[in-house]
TORPA-4810 file (N, C-alpha, C, O; in nm, 3 decimals):
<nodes>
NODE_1_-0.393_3.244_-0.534_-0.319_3.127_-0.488_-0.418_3.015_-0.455_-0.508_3.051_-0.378_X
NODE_2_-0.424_2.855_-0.508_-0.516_2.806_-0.478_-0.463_2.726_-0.357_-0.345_2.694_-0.343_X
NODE_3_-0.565_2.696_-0.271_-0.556_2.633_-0.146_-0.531_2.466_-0.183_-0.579_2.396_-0.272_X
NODE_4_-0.433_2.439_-0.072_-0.347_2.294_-0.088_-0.422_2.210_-0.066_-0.513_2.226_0.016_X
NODE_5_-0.406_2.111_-0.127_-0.502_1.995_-0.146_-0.481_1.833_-0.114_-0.372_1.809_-0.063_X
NODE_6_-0.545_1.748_-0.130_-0.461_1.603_-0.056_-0.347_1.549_-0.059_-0.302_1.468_0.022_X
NODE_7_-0.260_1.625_-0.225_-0.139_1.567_-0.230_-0.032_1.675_-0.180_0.088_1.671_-0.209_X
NODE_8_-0.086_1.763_-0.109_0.007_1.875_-0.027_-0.030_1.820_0.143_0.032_1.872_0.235_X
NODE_9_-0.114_1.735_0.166_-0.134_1.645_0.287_0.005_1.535_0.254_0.005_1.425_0.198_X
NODE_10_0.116_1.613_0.311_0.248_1.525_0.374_0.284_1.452_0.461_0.248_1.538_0.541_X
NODE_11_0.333_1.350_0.543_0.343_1.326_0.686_0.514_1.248_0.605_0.526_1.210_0.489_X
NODE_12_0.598_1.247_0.692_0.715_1.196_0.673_0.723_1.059_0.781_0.689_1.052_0.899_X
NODE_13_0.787_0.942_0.680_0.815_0.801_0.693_0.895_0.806_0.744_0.980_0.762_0.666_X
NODE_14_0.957_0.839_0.859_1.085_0.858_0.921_1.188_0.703_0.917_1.146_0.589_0.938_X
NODE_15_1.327_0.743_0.885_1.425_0.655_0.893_1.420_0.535_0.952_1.437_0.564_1.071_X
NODE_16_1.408_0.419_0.945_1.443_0.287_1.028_1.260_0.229_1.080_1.236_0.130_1.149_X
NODE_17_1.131_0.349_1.011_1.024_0.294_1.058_0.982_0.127_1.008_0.989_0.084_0.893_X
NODE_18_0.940_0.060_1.118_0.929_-0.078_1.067_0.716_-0.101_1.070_0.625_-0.104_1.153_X
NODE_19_0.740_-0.113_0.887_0.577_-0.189_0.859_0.610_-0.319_0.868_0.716_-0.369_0.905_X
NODE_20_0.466_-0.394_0.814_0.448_-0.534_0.836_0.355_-0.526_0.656_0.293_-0.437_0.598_X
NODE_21_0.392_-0.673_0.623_0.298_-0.700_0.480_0.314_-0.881_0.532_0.407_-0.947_0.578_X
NODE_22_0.147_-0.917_0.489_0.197_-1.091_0.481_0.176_-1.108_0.337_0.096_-1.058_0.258_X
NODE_23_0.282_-1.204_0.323_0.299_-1.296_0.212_0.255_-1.436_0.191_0.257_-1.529_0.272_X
NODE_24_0.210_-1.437_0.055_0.140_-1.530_0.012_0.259_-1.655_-0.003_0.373_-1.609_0.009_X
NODE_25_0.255_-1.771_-0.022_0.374_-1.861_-0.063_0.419_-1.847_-0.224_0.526_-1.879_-0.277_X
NODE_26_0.281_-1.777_-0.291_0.331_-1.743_-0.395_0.412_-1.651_-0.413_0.498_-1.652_-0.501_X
NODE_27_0.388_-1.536_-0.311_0.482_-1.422_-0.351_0.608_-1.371_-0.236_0.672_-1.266_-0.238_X
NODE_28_0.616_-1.474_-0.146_0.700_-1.498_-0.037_0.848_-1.497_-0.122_0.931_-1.464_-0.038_X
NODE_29_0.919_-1.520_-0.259_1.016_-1.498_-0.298_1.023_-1.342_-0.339_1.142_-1.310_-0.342_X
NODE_30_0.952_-1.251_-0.365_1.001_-1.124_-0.407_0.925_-1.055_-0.313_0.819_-1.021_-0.367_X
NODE_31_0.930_-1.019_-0.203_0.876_-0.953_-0.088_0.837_-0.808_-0.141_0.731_-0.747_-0.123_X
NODE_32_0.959_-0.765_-0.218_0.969_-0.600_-0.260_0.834_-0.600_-0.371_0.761_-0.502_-0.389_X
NODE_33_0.820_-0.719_-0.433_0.736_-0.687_-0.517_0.606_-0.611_-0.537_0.535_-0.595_-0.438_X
NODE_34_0.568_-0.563_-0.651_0.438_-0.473_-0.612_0.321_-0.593_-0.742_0.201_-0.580_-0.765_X
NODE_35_0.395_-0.671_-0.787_0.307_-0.741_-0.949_0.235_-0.788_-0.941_0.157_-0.805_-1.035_X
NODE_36_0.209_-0.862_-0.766_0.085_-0.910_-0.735_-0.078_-0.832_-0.720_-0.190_-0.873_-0.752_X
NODE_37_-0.028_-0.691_-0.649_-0.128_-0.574_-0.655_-0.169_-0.579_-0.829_-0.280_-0.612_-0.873_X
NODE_38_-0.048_-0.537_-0.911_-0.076_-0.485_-1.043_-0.143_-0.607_-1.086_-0.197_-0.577_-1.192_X
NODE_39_-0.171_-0.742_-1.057_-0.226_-0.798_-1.183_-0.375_-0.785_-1.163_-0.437_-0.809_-1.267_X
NODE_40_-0.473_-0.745_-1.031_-0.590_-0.703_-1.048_-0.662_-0.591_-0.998_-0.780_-0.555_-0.990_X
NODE_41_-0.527_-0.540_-0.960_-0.557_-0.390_-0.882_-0.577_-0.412_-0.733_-0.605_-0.519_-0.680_X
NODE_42_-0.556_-0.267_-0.661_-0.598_-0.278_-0.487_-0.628_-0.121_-0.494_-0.640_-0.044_-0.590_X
NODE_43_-0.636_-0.103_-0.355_-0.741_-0.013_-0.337_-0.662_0.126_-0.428_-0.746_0.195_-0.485_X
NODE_44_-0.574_0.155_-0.439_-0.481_0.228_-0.447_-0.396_0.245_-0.591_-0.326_0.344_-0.614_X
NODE_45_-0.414_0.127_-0.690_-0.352_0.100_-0.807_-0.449_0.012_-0.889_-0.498_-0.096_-0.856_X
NODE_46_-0.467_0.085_-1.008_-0.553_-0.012_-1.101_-0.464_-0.106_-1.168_-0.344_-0.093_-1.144_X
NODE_47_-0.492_-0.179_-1.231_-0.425_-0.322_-1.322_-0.323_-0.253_-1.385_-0.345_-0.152_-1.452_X
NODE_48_-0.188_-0.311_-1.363_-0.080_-0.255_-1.470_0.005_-0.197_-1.390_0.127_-0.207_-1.403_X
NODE_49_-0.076_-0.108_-1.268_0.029_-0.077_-1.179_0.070_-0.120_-1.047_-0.011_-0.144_-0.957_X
NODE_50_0.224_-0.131_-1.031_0.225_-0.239_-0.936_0.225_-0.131_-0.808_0.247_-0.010_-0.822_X
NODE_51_0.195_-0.198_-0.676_0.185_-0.102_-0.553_0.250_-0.192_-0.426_0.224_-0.312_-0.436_X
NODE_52_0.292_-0.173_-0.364_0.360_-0.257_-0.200_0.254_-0.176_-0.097_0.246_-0.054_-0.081_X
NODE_53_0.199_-0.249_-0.052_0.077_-0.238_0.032_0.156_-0.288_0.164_0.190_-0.406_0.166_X
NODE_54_0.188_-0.207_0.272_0.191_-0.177_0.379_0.164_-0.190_0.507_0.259_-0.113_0.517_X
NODE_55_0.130_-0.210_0.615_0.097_-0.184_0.735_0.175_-0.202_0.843_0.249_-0.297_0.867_X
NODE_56_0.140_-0.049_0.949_0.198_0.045_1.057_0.199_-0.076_1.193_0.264_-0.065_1.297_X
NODE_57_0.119_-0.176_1.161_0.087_-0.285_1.274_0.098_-0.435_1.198_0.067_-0.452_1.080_X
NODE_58_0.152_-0.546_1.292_0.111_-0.662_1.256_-0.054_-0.728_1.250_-0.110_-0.814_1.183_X
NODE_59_-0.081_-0.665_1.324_-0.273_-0.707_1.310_-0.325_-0.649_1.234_-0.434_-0.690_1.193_X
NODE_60_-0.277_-0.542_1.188_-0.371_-0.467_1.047_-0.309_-0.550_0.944_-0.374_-0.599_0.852_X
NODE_61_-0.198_-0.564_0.959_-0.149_-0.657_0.801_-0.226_-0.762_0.807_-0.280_-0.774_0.697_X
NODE_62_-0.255_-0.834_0.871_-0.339_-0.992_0.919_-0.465_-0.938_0.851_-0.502_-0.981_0.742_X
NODE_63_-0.526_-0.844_0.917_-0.667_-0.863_0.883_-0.717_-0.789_0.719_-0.811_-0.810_0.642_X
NODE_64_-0.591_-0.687_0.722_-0.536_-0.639_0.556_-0.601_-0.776_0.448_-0.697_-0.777_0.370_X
NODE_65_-0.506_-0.876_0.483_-0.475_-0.961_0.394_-0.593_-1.052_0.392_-0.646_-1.095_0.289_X
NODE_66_-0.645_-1.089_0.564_-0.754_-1.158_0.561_-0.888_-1.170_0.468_-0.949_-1.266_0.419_X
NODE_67_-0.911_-1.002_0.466_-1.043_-0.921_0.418_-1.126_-1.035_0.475_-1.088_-1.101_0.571_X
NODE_68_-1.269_-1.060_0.395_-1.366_-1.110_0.420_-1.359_-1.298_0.433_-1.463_-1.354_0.468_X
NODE_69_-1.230_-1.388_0.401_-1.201_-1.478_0.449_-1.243_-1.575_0.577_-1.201_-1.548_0.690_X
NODE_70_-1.316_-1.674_0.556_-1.304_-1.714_0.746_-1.233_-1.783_0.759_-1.253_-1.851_0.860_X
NODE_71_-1.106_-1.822_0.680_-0.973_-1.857_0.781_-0.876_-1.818_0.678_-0.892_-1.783_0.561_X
NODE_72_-0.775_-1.832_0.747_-0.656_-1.776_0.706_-0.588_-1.869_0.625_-0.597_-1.980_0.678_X
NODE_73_-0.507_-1.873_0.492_-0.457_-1.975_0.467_-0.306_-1.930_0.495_-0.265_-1.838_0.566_X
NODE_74_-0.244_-2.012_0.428_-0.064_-2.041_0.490_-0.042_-1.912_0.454_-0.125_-1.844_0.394_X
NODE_75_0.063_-1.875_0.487_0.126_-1.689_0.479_0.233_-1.676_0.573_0.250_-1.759_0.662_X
NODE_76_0.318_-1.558_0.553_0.420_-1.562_0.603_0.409_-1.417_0.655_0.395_-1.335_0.564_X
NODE_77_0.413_-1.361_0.794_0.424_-1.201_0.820_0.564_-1.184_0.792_0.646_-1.259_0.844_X
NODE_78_0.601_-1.077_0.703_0.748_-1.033_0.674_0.702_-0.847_0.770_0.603_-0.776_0.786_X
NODE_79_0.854_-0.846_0.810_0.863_-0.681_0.828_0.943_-0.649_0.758_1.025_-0.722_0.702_X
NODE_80_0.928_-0.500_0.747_1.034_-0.386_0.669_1.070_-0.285_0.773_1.027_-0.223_0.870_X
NODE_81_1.176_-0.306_0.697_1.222_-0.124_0.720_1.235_-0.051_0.621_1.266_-0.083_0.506_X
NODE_82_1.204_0.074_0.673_1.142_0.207_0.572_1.166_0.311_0.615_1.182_0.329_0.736_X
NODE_83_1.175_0.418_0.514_1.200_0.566_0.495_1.368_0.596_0.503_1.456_0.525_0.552_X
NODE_84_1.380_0.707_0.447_1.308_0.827_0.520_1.275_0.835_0.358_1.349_0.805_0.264_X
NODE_85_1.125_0.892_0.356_1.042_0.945_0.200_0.927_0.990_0.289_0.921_0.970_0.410_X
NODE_86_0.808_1.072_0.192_0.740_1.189_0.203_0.598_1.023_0.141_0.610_0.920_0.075_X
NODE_87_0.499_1.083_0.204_0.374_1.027_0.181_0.279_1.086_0.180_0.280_1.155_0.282_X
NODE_88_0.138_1.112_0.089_0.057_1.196_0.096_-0.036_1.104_0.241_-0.062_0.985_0.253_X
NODE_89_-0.058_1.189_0.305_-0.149_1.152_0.428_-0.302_1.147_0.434_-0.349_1.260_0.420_X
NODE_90_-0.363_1.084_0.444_-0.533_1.052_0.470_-0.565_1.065_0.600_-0.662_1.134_0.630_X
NODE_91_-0.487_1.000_0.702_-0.507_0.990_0.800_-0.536_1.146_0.861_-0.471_1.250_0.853_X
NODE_92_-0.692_1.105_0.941_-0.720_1.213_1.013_-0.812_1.301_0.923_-0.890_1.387_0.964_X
NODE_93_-0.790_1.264_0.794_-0.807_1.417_0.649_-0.991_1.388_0.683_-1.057_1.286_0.702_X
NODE_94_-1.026_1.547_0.678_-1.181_1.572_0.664_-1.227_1.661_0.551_-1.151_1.748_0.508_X
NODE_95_-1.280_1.654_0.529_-1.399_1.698_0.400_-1.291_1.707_0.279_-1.251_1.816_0.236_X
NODE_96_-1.258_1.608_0.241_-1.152_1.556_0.074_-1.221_1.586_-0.014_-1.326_1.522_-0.023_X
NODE_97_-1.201_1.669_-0.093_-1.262_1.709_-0.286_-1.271_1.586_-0.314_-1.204_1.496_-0.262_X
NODE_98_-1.352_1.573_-0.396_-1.331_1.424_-0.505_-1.193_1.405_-0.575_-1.097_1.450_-0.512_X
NODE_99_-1.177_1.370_-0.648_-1.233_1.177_-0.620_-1.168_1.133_-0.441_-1.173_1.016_-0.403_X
NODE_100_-1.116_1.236_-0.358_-1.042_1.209_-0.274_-1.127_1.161_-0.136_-1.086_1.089_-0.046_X
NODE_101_-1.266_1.229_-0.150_-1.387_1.193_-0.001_-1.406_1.042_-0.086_-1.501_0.981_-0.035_X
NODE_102_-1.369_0.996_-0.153_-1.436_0.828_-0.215_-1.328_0.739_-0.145_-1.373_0.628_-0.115_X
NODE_103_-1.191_0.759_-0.109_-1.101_0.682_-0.109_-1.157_0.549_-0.031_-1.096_0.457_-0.086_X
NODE_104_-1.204_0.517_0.024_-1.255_0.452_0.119_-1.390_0.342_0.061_-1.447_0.267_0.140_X
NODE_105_-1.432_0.350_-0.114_-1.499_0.314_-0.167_-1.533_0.145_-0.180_-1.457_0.144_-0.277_X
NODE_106_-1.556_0.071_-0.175_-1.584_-0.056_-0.216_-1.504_-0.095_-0.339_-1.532_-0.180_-0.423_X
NODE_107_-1.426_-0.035_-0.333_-1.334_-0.056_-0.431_-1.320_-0.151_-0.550_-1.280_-0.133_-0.665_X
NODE_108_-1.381_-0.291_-0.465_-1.362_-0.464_-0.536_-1.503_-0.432_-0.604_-1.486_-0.445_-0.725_X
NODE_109_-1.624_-0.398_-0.580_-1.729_-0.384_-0.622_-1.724_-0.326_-0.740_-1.777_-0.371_-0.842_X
NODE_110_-1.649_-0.205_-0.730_-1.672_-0.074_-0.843_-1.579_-0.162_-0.943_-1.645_-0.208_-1.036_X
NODE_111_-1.455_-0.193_-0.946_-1.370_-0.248_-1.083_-1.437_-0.348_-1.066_-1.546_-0.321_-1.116_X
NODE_112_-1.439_-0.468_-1.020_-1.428_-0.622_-1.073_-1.620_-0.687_-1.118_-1.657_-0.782_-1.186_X
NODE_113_-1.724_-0.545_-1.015_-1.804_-0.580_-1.086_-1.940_-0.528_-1.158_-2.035_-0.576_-1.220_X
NODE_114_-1.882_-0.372_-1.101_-1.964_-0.250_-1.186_-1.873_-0.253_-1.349_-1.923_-0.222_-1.457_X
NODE_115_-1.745_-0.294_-1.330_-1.699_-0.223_-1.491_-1.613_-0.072_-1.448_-1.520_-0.038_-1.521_X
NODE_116_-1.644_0.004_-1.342_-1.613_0.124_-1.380_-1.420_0.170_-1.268_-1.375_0.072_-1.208_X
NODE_117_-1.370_0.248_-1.260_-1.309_0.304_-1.230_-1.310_0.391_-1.027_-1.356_0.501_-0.995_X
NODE_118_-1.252_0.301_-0.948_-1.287_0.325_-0.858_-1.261_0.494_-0.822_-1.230_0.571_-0.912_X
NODE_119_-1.277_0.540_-0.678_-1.228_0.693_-0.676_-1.092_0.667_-0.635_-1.008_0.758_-0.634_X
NODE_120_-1.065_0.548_-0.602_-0.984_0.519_-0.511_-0.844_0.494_-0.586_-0.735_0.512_-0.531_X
NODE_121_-0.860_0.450_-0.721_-0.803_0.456_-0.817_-0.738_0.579_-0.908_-0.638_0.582_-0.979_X
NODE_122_-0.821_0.663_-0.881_-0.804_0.782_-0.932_-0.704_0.851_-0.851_-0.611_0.914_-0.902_X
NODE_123_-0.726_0.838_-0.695_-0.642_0.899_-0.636_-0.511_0.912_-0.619_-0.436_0.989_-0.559_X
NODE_124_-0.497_0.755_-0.729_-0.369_0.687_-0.693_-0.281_0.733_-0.771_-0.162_0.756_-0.750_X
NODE_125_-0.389_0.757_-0.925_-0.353_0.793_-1.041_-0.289_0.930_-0.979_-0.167_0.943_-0.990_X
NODE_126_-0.352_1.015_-0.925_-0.292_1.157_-0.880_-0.170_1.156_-0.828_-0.074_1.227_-0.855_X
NODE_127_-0.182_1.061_-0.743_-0.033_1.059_-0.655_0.053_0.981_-0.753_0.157_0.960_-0.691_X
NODE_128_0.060_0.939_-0.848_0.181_0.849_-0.957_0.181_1.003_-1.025_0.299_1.038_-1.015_X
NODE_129_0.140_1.062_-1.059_0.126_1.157_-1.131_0.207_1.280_-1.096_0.286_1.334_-1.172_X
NODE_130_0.180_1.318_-0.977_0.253_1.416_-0.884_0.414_1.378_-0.836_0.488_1.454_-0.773_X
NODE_131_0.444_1.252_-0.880_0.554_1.174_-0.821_0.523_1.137_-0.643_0.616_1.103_-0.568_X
NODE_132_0.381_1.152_-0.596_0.469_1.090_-0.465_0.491_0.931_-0.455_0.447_0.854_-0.540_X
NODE_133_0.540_0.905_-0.378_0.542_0.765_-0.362_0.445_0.711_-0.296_0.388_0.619_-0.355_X
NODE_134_0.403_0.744_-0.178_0.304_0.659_-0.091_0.158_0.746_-0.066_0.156_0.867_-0.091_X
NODE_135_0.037_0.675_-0.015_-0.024_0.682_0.024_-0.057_0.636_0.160_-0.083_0.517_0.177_X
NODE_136_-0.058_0.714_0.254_-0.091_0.694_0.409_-0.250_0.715_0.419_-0.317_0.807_0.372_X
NODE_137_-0.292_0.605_0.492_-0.456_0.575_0.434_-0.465_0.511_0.561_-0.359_0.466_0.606_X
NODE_138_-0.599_0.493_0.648_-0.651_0.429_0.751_-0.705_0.341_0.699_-0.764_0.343_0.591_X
NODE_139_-0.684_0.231_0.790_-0.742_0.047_0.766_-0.911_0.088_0.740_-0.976_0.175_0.798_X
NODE_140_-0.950_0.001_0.642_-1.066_-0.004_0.619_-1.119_-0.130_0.738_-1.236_-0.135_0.777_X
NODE_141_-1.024_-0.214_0.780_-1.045_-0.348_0.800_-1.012_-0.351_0.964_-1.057_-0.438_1.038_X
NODE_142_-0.947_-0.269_0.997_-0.893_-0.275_1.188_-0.958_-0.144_1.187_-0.985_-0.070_1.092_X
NODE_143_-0.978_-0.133_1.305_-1.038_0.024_1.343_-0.874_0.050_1.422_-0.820_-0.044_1.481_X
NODE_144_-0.823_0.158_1.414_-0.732_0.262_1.450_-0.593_0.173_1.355_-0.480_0.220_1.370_X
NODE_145_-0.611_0.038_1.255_-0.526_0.047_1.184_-0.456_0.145_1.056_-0.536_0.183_0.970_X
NODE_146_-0.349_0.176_1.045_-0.277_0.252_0.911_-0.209_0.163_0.829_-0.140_0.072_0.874_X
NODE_147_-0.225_0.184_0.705_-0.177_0.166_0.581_-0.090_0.244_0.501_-0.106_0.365_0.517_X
NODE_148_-0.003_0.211_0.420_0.074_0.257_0.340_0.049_0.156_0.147_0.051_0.038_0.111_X
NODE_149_0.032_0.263_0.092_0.049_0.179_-0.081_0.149_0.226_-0.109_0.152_0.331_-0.044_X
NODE_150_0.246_0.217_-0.170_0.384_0.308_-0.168_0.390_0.173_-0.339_0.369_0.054_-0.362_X
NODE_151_0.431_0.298_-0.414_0.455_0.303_-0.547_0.608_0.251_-0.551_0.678_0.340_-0.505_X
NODE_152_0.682_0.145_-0.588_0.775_0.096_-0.624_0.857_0.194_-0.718_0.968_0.247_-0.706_X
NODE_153_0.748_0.197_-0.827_0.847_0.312_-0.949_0.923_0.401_-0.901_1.045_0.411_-0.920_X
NODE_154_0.845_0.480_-0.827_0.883_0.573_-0.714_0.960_0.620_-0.631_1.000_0.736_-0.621_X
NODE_155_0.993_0.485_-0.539_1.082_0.490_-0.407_1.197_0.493_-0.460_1.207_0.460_-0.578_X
NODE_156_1.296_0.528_-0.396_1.406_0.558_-0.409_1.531_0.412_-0.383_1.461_0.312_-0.395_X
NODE_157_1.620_0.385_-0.365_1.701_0.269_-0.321_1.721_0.302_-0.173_1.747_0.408_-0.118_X
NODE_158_1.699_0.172_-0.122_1.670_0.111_0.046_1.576_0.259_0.131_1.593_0.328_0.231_X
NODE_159_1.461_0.250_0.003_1.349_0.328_0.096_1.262_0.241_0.128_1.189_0.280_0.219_X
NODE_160_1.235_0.120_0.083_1.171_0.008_0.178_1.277_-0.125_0.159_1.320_-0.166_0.051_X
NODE_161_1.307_-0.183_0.295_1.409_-0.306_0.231_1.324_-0.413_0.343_1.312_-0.367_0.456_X
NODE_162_1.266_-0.551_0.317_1.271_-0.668_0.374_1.351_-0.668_0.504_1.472_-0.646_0.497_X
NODE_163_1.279_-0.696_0.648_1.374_-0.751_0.709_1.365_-0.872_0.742_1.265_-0.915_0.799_X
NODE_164_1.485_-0.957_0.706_1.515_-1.028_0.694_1.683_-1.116_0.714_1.751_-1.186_0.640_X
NODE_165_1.699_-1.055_0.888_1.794_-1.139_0.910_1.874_-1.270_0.907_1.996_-1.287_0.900_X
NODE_166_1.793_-1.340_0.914_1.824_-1.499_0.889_1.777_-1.557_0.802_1.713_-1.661_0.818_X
NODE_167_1.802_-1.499_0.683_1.766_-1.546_0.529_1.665_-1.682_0.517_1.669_-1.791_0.461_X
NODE_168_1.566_-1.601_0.612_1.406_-1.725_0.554_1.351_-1.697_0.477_1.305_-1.799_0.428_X
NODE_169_1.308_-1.584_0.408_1.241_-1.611_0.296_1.315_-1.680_0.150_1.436_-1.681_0.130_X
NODE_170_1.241_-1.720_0.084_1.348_-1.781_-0.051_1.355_-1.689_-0.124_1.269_-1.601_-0.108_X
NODE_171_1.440_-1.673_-0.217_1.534_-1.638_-0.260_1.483_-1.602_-0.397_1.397_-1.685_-0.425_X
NODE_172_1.495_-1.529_-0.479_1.491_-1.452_-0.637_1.570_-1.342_-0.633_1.571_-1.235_-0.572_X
NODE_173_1.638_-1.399_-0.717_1.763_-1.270_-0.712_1.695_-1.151_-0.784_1.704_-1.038_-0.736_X
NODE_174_1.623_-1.178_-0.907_1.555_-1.055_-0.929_1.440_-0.961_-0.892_1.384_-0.875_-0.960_X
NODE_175_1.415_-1.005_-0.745_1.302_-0.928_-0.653_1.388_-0.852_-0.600_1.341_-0.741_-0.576_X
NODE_176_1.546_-0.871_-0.558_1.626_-0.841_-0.436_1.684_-0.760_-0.359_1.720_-0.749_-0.241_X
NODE_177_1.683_-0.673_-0.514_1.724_-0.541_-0.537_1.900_-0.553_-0.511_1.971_-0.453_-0.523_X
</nodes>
């Protein structure tokens, strides 16, 4: 019997949990969207595949989005609500097989200017592969922040929905679900 491995590392998204993602003004009409990840990749999805990038806190989304920036430009913090779905878990995880001890790699370095294939990428590839939907991953960028990449293809209907009571964000009917 072989011993379980990162994508048998589960933690459950429980019903009504609320993340945070900021939006760009460009992509402030399709909130659900993942096409912005897919057109140059993130830590979690190489080019082609789209991903909804996450966070458990409003200050991890901030500084998420910030990365290496010294100021912030215009953006919009949106919340969600989410689950109930299954996520492979990082958080906490010690001594990860490859490509899974890389997740945490320089990610922007390795694709945009080595040429090569991050680990981080690979991992992602595993989890599209396995069907899960998300990846539960610790902030590279907040110390005790969490992350979520959660695969669109994936999720199920109103496993992540926009909240958005008072219809401020604009409008695309075909983001909307």
């Amino acid at each position: 019997m072989s011993k379980p491995g990162p994508l048998d590392r589960l933690c459950d998204i429980g019903a009504g949990a609320v993340l945070f993602r900021v939006l760009t003004p460009r992509w402030a009409h399709a909130p659900l969207s993942g096409a912005g990840a897919a057109q140059r990749g993130g830590r979690f999805n190489r080019p082609g595949i789209e991903a909804l990038y996450l966070s458990e806190d409003p200050l991890t989304a901030i500084e998420e989005y910030r990365q290496d920036m010294p100021v912030i430009t215009p953006v919009t913090l949106a919340a969600y609500v989410v689950g109930p779905f299954r996520a492979v878990d990082l958080t906490g995880a010690a001594d990860l097989p490859e490509p899974w001890s890389g997740w945490a790699c320089p990610w922007k370095l390795i694709a945009r200017v080595q040429g090569k294939a991050p680990p981080s990428w690979l991992c992602g590839d595993a989890a599209i592969t396995a069907r899960r939907s998300a990846i539960r991953f610790p902030s590279t960028r907040r110390a005790g922040g969490v992350n979520l990449a959660c695969y669109p293809e994936l999720l199920g209907p109103g496993d992540v929905a926009v909240y958005d009571p008072n219809n401020a964000l604009p409008r695309d009917s075909s983001s909307w679900g």
